[in-house]
C-alpha positions as CSV (number, residue, x, y, z in Angstrom):
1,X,0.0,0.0,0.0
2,X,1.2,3.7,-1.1
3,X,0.8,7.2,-0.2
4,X,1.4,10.4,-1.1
5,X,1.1,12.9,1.2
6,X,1.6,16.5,0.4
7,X,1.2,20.0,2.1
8,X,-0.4,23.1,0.6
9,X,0.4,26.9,1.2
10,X,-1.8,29.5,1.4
11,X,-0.5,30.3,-2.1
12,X,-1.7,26.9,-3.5
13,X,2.1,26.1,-4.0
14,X,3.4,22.5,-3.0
15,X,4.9,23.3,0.4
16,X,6.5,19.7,1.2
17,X,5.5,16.6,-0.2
18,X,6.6,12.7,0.5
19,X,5.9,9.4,-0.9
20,X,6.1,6.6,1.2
21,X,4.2,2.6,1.6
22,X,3.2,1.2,4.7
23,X,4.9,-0.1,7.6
24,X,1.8,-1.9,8.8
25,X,1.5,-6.0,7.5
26,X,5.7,-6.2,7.1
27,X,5.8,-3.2,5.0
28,X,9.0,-1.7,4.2
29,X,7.6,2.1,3.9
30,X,8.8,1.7,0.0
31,X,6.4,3.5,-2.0
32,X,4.7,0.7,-4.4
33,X,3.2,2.7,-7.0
34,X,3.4,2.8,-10.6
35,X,6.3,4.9,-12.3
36,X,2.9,6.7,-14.4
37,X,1.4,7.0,-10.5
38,X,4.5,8.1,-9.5
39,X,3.8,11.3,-12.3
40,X,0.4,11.5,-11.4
41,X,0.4,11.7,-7.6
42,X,0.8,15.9,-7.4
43,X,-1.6,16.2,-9.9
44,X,-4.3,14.5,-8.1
45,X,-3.7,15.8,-5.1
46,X,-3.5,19.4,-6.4
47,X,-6.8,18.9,-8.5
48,X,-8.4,18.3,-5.9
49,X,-7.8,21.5,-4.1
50,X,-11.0,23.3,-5.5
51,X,-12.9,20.5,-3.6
52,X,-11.2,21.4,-0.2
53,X,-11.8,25.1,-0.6
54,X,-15.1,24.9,-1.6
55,X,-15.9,22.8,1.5
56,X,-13.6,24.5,4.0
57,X,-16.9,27.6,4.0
58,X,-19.5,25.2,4.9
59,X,-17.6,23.0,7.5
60,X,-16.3,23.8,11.2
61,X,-14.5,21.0,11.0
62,X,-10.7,20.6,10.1
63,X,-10.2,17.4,9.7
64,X,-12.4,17.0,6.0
65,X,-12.2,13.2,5.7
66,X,-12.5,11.7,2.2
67,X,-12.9,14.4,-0.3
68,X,-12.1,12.9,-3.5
69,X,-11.6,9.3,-5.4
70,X,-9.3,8.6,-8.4
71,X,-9.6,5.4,-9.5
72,X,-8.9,2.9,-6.2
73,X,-7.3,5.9,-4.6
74,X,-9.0,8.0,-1.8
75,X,-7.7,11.9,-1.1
76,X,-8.1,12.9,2.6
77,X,-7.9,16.5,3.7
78,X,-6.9,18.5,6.9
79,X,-7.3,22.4,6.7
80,X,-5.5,24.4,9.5
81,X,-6.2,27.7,11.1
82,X,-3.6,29.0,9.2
83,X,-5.1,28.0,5.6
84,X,-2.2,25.1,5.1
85,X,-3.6,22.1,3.4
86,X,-2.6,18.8,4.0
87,X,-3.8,16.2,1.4
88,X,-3.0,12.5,1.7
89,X,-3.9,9.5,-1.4
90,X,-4.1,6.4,-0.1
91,X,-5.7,3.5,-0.9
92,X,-8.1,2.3,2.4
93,X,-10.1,4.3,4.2
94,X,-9.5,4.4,7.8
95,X,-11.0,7.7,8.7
96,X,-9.3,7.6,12.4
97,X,-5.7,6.8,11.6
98,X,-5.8,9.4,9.2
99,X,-7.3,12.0,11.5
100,X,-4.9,11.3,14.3
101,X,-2.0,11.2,11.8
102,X,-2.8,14.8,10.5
103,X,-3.4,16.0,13.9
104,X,-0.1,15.0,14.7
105,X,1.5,16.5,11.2
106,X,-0.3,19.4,12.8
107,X,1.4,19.7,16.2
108,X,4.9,19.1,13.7
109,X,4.5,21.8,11.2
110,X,3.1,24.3,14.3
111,X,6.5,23.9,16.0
112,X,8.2,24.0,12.8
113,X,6.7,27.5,11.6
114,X,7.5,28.6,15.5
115,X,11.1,28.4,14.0
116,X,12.7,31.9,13.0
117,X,14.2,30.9,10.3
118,X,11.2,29.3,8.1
119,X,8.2,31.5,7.1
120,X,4.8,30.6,6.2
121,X,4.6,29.6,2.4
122,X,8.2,28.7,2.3
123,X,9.0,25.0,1.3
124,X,9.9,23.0,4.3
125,X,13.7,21.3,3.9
126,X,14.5,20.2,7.0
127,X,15.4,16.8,7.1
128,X,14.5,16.8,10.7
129,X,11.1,17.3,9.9
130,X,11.1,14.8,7.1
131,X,12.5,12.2,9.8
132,X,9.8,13.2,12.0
133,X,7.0,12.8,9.1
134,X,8.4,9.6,8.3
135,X,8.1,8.6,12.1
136,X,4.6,9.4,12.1
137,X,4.1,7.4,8.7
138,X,5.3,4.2,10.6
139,X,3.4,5.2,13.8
140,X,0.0,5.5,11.8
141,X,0.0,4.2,8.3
């Protein structure tokens, strides 16, 4: 199982984005998909960025679930306070691991835009917080 998880700025430009499998049922976290899915991946996930802002003025909520389907693949959404996107394509849908794994993506780009040396559309480098993502891919997914 694959995913592709990528954050959205305020902008609509790509912020960070990482492709990774599952650790879960002796996964290796090696992304399995296709080299054409490979291509495909940002342009589903940014496609599906009128969906979240049409939604994000009729919902309280943050956490948006599943907002789109392509093909076998679902696209979850998290909106912040801060109008940051964070869209994940995966394959199953397990509505609570997701959640809590964006919540905690949440807590981990709030300390990262704490730092004085990143600003708010800026894409995020750190290989610190690409460890830490990658962390809470094996925790959750």
């Amino acid at each position: 199982m694959s995913f592709y998880l990528a954050i959205i700025g305020t902008k609509d430009n790509a912020v960070y984005d990482l492709e990774f499998g599952t650790f879960r049922q002796g996964g290796d976290g090696t992304s399995k998909f296709s080299a054409d899915m490979k291509q495909l991946c940002p342009f589903i996930v940014h496609s599906s960025l009128d969906i979240v802002e049409e939604m994000q003025w009729n919902t309280n909520v943050m956490h948006l679930k599943v907002i789109d389907k392509f093909y076998n693949y679902l696209i979850s959404a998290y909106m912040t306070a801060g109008n940051m996107k964070f869209l994940l394509l995966h394959e199953t849908r397990a509505d609570d691991v997701v959640r809590q794994f964006f919540v905690d993506l949440y807590d981990l780009y709030v300390k990262t835009l704490m730092s004085p040396f990143y600003s708010v559309d800026q894409p995020i480098t750190s290989p610190v917080f690409d460890q830490r993502v990658k962390m809470l891919a094996k925790k959750y997914l």
